[in-house]
Structure formats: C-alpha cells, structure tokens
N, C-alpha and C positions, 0 to 999 in steps of 0.2 A: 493467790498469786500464781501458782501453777498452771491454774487453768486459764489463767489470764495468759502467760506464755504461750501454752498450748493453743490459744483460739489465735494468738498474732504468727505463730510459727506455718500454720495453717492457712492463713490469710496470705501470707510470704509467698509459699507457693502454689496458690490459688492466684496470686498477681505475676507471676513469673509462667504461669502456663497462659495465662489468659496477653499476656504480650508475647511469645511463640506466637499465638495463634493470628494476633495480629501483624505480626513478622510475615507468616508463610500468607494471610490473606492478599498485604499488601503484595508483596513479588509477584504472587499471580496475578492483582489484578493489573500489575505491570507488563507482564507478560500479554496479557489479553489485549491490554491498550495496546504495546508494541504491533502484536500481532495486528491488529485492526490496521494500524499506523501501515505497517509493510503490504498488505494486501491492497490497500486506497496506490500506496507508491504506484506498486505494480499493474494497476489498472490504469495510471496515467499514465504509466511511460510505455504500457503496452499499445495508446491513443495515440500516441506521440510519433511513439515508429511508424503505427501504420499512417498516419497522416502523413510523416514523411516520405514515406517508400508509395505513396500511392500521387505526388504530388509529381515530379518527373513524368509519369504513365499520361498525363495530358497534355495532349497535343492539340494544336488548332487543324480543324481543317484545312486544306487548301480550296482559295473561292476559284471558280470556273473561268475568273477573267485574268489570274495566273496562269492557268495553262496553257499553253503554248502549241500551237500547231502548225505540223511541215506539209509544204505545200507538195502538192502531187509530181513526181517527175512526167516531164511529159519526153515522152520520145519515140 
C-alpha cells in the first residue's frame, strides 16, 4: 500500500509539471500568433498610407488645346 501511495504521489506531480509546461507552451505560442497577427497589421496599414499619400501626387496633364495664346501686340 505504501508504494502504491508513493507511485500516485509521484504521478501527482509528474501531472502538475507536465500542465506548467503546457501553460507556458500555450502563452507563447500566443505570443507568436499575436506577434505574426501585428506585423501582417502593420504591413497593411503601412500599404494603406502609402496608397493614400501617393494618390493626391496625380495629376492630369494639361492637353495642348487648353492652352491658351496671347496675340502679339502690334505697334
């Protein structure tokens, strides 16, 4: 009976390190997700601005049959 205690007491915490470990695996691999998650963000919204701040920057030409010409003074 003793050593029957002794092999479950041992068991106890051989289960109690072994969910730790699943504790700290999990977080991290929250961590790593998030992290993924934040850098994908930041790569769209860094597309984002420059799409917008580059969209203003275009302009049409002006065509040649706008332009407008003054006639010569004559005198």
């Amino acid at each position: 009976m003793e050593q029957l205690n002794t092999v479950v007491a041992q068991l106890i915490r051989e289960n109690r390190k072994l969910k730790r470990q699943v504790e700290k695996l999990t977080a991290t691999a929250t961590n790593r997700a998030s992290g993924t998650v934040d850098r994908s963000l930041r790569a769209i919204q860094k597309r984002a601005q420059k799409a917008l701040a580059a969209a203003p920057a275009r302009r049409r030409r002006r065509t040649a049959t706008k332009r407008t010409t003054r006639k010569k003074a004559t005198g």
